[in-house]
N, C-alpha and C positions, 0 to 999 in steps of 0.2 A: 504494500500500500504506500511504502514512503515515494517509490517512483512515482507514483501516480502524482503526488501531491508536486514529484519535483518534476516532471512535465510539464504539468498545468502551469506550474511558475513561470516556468521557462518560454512556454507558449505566452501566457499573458504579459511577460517581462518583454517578446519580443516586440509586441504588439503596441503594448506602451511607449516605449521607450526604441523602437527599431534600430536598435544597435544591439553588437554583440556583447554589449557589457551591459544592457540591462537585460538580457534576456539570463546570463549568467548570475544575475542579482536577483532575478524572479526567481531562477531555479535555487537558487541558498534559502531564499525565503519561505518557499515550498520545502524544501529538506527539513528545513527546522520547527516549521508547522508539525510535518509527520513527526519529528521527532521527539516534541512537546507532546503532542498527541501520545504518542507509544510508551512517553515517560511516566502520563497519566494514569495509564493502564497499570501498567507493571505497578505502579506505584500500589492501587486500589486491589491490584490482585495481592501483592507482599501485605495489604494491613488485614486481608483476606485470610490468608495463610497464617497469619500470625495469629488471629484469635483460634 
């Protein structure tokens, strides 16, 4: 799922900003979405596990 998110950045960074350094800023910004995202999980699954 993180690709997904770092695609879409990447497409929409191109699209904004039609250079190849915003489309690489979309796509960071997408990565870090999913990876906030997956941090949240993990996170609610370990307070999970722990009770």
């Amino acid at each position: 799922m993180q690709w997904i998110f770092m695609l879409v950045g990447l497409v929409l960074g191109a699209l904004v900003a039609e250079s190849l350094t915003g489309a690489l800023l979309g796509a960071l910004v997408g990565l870090g979405i999913a990876q906030t995202l997956r941090l949240r999980g993990l996170e609610a699954q370990n307070a999970e596990l722990a009770r």
